[in-house]
N, C-alpha and C positions, 0 to 999 in steps of 0.2 A: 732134575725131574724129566720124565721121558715125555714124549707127544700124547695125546690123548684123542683116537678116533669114536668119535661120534655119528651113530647113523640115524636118521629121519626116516621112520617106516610110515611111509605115504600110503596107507592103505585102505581098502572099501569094505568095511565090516558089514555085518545084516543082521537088523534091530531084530533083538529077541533072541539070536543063535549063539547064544552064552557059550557054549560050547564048541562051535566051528569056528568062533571068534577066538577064543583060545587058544585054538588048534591052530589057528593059521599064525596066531602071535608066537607062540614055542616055534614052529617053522621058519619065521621072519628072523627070530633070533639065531637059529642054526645059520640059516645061509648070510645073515651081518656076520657072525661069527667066521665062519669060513672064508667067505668071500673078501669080507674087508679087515679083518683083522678088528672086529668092533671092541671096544669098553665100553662105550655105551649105548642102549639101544634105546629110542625114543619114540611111542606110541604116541594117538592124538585123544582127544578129551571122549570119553566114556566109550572105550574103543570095546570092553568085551560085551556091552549091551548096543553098541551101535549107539547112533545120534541121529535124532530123539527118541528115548525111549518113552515119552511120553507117560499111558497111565500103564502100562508096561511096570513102570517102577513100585504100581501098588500092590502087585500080585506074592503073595504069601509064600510063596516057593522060590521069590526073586533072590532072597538076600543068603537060603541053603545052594543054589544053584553057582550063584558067584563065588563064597565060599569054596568049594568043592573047585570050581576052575582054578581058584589063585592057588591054591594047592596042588594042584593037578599042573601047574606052572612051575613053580618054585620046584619041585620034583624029580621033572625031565631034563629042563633048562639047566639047574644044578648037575645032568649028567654029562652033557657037551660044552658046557660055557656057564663054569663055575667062576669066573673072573669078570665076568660080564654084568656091567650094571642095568638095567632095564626101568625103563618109568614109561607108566602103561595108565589109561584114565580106566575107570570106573564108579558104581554110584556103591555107596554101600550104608548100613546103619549103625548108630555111633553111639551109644548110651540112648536109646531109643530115639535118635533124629538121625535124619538122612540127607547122608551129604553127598556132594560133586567130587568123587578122588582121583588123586595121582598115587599111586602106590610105587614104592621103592623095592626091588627085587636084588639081590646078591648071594650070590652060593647059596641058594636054596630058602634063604632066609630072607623076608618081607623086614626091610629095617624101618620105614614109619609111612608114614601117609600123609599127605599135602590135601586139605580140605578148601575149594572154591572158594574165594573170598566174594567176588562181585558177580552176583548173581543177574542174569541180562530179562527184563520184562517187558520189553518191549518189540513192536512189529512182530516178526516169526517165534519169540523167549517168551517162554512163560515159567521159570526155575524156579520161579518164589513159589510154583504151586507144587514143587516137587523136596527142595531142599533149604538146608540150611544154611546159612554163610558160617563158614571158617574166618580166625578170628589170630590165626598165628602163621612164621612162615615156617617152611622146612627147607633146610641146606643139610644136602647129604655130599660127603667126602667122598674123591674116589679119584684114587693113583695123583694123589696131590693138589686137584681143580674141584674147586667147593660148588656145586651146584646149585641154584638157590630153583626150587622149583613151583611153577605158575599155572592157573589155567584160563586158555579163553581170554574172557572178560576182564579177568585179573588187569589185562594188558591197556583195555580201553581204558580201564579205570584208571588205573596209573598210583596207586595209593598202594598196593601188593608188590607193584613193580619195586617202590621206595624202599619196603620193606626189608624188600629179601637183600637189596643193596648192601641195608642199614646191620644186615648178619651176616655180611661179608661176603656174601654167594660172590665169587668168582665170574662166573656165567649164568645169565638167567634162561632157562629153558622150559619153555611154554608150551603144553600140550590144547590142542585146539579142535574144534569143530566149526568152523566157521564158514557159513551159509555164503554162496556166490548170489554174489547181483551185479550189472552192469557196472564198471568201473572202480569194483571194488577191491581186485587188486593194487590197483595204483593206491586205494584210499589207505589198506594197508599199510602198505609202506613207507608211508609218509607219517602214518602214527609208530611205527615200530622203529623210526630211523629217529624220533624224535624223544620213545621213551631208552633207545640205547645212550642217546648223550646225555639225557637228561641225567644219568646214573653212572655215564660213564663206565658201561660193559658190555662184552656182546650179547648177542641175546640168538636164541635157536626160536624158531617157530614151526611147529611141526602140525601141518595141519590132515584134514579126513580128505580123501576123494570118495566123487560116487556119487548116485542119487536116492533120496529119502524119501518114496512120496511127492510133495510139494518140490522139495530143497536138494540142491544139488553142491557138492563141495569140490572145489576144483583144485585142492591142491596148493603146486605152487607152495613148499613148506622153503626156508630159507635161513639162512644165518647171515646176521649182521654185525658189523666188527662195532666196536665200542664208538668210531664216531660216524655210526650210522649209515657206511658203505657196507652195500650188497656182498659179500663172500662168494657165497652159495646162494642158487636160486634152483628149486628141484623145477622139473617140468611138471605144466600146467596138465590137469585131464588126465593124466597117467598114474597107476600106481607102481611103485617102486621104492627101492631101498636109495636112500644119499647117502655118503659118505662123507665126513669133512674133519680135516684131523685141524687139532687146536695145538698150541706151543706156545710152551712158557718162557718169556723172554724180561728182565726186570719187572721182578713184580708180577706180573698178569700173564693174563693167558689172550692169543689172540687166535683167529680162522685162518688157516691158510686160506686163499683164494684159489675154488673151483669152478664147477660148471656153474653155468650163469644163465639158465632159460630166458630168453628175450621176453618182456609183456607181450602179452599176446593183444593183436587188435583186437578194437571192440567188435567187428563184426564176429570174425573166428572165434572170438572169446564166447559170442553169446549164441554162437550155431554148437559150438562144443559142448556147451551147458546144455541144449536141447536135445542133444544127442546121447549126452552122460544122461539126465532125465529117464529119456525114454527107452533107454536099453536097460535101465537097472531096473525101470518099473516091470519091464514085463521079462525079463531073467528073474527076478527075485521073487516074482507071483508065480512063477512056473508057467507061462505061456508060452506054446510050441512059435508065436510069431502073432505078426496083426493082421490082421484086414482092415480096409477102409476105402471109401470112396473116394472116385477119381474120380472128377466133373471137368477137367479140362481148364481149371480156375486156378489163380496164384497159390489160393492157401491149400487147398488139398494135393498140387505140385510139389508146393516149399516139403510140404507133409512129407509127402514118401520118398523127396532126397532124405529128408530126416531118418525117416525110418528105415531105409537100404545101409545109410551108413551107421546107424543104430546095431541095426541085426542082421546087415547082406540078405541079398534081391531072395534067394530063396525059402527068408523066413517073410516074407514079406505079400499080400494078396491085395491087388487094386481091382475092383469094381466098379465098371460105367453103366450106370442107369439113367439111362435117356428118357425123356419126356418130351412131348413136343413140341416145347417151347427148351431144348435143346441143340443149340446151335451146331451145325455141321463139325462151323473150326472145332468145335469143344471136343467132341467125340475122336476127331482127325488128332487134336494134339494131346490129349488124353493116350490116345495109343501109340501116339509117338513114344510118349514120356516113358510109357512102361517098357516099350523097345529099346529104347534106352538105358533104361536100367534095370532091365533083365529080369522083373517080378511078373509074377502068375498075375496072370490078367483075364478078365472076361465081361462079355456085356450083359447087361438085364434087361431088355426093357421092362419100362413100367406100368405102361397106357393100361394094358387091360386089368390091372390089380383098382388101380386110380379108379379107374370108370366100373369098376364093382362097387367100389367104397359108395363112389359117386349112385349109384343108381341104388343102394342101401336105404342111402340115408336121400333122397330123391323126396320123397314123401314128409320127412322131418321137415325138409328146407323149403317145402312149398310155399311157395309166397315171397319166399327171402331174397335179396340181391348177391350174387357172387363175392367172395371180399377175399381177405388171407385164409379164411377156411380150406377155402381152397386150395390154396397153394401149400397149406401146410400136408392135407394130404398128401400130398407128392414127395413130402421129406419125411413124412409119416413112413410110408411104405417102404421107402430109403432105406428108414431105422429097421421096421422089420426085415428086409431081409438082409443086411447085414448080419444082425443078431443071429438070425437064423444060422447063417454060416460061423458065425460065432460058435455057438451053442456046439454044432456039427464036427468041427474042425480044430477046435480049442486053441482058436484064434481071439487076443484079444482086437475089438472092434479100438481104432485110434479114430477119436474127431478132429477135426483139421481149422475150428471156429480161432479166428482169435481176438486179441484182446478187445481193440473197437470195437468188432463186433458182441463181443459175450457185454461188457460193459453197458450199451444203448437196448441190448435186448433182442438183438437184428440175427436172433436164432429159433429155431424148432424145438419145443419141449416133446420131447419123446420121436426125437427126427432125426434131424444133424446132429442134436446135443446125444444123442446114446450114442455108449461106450465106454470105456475104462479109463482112457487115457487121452490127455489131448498137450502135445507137446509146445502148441502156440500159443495157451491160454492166458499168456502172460507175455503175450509179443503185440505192441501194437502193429496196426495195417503199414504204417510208414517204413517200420523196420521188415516186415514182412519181406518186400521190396528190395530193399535195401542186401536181406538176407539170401536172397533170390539170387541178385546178379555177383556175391560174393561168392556164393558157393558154385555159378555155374563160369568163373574165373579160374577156381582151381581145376574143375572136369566139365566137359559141359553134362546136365544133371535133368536142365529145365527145357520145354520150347522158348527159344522168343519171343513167340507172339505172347508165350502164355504171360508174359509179363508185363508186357505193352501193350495191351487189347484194356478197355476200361472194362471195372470189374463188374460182374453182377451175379444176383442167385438162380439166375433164368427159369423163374416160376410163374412167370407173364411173359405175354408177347416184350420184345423186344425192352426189357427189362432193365435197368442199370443200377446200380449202389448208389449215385448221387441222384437218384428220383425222389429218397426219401429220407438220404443221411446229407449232411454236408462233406465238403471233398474232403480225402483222409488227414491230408495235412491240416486244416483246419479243426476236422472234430480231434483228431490227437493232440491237438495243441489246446486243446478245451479238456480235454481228457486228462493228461499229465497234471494240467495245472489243481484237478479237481480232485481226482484220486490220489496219486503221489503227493502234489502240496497242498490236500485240505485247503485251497484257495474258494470261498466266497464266490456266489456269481457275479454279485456286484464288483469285487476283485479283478475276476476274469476280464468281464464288461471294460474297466478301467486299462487292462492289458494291452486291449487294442484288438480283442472279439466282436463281431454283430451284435448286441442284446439277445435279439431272434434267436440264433444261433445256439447261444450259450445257454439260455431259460429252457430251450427246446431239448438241449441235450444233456444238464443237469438234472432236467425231470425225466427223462430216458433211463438215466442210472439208476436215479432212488426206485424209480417203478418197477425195475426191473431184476433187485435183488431176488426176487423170488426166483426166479429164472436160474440164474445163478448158485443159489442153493443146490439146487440138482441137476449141476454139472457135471462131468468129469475131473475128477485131480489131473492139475497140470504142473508142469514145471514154471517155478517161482524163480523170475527173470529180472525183476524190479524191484524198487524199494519198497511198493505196497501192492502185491499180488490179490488179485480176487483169493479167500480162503483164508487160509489159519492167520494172514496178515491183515487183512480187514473185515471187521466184526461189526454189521451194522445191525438191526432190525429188520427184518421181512415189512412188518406192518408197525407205521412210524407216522407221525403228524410235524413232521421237520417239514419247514416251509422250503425250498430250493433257494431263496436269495438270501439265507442266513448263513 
């Protein structure tokens, strides 16, 4: 039997673009074809509607339109690369139920279809609201290596993997979508290295890059030899074609060993997700670039490193709107930063918009004491003219809040919180930091000071973050334990928390969902992202120490 090259098409589809999505899959197979000498080409899990195609799926023209592409495939593909095998995901309907596919392409001819078995409903999945489970495997032949083929979940599950074993697949080869969070590459592989021995095969993992909205997929698609050593390891963040040729030696088929991407650290790992994020969000909405305020603070700094290396300085517009309880340094290194990294910059003041508002409503407030009213106008006015240049420039506006903050509430409803897009929204303040001096390691990006100066939203005289949060490291460690591990406050308490502390800022959160609600979508960095991963009530009678 001869070698058998297999290629990994790492690719960023766009939910909905049935069609471009096709177009660029018939192209990915041309140049596997040419370039690597492919037999087989390997897509990831629902690659010509993208991932998630959410209620996308219920639309009445879904299932002529996919038709029309797989055809539109087999057609062309049969003209350059008749020998070439292709397994590609899509969703499609089946004796009227609809399923999660892998479809099998060769010489122009669709030989079967591989239907989802383990459907995922939990955290970011909700499949049970879309499809059906499959309930059989499919092992397609091809130049002598029996394919046995998987999708996704299939793999967590471990019960599909047994399957395809149990019908002789050869190589199991799993088409994926699989949503990035912190550490989740390692967490991979340590399941995929354990269901290869379990079965004693290699196994392909071919996953999606890119961002979705919320979710961001990093790639990283890989082959593993039967006892569970790395082969191939594609690079993270990037799309591209792998190649990796297989040979039959007694019996089996094994990987040759090629490139091999190092894990990427966690910090690079989870500035790359913000980056992947926020360049797909506003590429894929058709945004000429962002705007957003520069205040001379960590998080709207960290912001437009992100965004420069997102989209380069010239898609890019920072705005300093000072008020007078805006500090010199803020304004000095605010202009630094942008000189630094080469974005259209300019000042606003705010004072006489403020003191309109203010003398407006002068009369309403008569009698009244001063409070955050106040202060909010000042991030009020922020928001409008932002927007304004928004509107203007077709710029989307990026907000720069993140997680501890949007979490306790310690944001502006129609202020800071306007905008489209907020790439931090799922970074807590500790890592913020953290993210800060990593990335101003490889270039410098940030000021100095801007990162060692204590933080605040200088909306008061001499104003600070810990006047009225506790220090970050403490509320995130109150945070994590409460969001991510659904821990109890009395839990927390027991942790080795203040009472005060923890009671103070567990009722921060629940109060503060509404808030939240009418955010911006941000990039989903953790294991329970504010949004489509946690679904609480706005208006709830849940006590805080339950």
């Amino acid at each position: 039997m001869q070698d058998l090259t297999l290629v990994m098409a790492q690719l960023d589809p766009l939910v909905g673009d049935i069609d471009g999505n096709a177009a660029a899959a018939i192209e990915a197979v041309r140049e596997a074809r040419i370039e690597h000498g492919a037999d087989v080409v390997v897509f990831s899990e629902l690659f010509l509607t993208g991932y998630p195609p959410e209620d996308l799926l219920l639309r009445s023209a879904m299932e002529s339109r996919l038709q029309q592409a797989l055809t539109r495939m087999a057609d062309k593909i049969a003209r350059f690369a008749p020998e070439t095998l292709v397994l590609i995901g899509y969703p499609g309907m089946r004796d009227g139920q609809r399923y999660n596919l892998a479809g099998a392409l060769l010489g122009g001819h669709w030989l079967g279809e591989y239907a989802k078995q383990a459907l995922p409903n939990y955290q970011v999945f909700d499949e049970d609201r879309y499809f059906e489970p499959g309930g059989t495997p499919l092992v397609i032949e091809h130049q002598g290596a029996r394919l046995g083929v998987l999708i996704c979940e299939d793999l967590w599950d471990g019960a599909p993997v047994r399957q395809a074993a149990a019908a002789d697949a050869d190589i199991l080869v799993t088409l994926n979508a699989s949503p990035f969070h912190l550490d989740k590459p390692a967490e991979r592989e340590r399941l995929f290295a354990e269901r290869a021995r379990e079965v004693a095969k290699p196994l392909v993992y071919v996953n999606a890059i890119g961002g979705q909205d919320e979710l961001v997929f990093d790639g990283g698609s890989l082959v593993l030899e039967a006892s569970g050593e790395v082969a191939v390891r594609a690079p993270f963040w990037q799309a591209g074609l792998m190649p990796v040729r297989f040979t039959p030696a007694n019996g089996q088929w094994r990987p040759q060993a090629g490139e091999r991407e190092p894990l990427p650290e966690s910090e690079e790992n989870l500035y790359c997700a913000l980056v992947t994020g926020l360049r797909d969000y506003v590429n894929k909405s058709g945004f000429q670039g962002v705007v957003m305020g520069l205040s001379g603070g960590i998080d709207s700094a960290l912001s437009l490193a992100i965004a420069v290396d997102a989209l380069g300085p010239d898609r890019v517009h920072a705005v300093m709107m000072p008020y007078h309880y805006t500090a010199e340094i803020s304004q000095a290194d605010a202009a630094e930063q942008a000189r630094m990294l080469g974005v259209g910059y300019e000042v606003m003041p705010i004072a006489p918009m403020v003191e309109a508002f203010s003398a407006t409503l002068a009369e309403s407030f008569d009698g009244l004491d001063a409070d955050t009213t106040e202060e909010n106008l000042q991030s009020r006015v922020r928001g409008v003219l932002l927007m304004a240049i928004s509107n203007k420039k077709g710029l989307m506006v990026q907000t720069t809040g993140n997680k501890s903050e949007m979490a306790v509430g310690y944001a502006t409803l129609y202020g800071d919180m306007v905008g489209g897009y907020n790439a931090l929204k799922d970074v807590y303040k500790s890592w913020v930091y953290r993210l800060a001096r990593w990335r101003n390691l490889q270039e410098p990006a940030i000021p100095e000071r801007v990162i060692t100066r204590p933080p605040s939203a200088e909306l008061a005289p001499d104003q600070q973050d810990s006047d009225s949060l506790p220090g970050y490291d403490v509320l995130d460690g109150i945070l994590e334990r409460y969001i991510e591990g659904d821990m109890s406050a009395e839990a927390i308490v027991a942790a080795g928390f203040e009472a005060e502390d923890v009671y103070r800022v567990v009722k921060l959160v629940d109060r503060n969902e509404y808030k939240r609600r009418q955010a911006p979508v941000g990039v989903r960095v953790t294991l329970r992202g504010f949004g489509r991963d946690r679904r609480y009530p706005i208006v709830n009678g849940w006590k805080p120490g339950e």
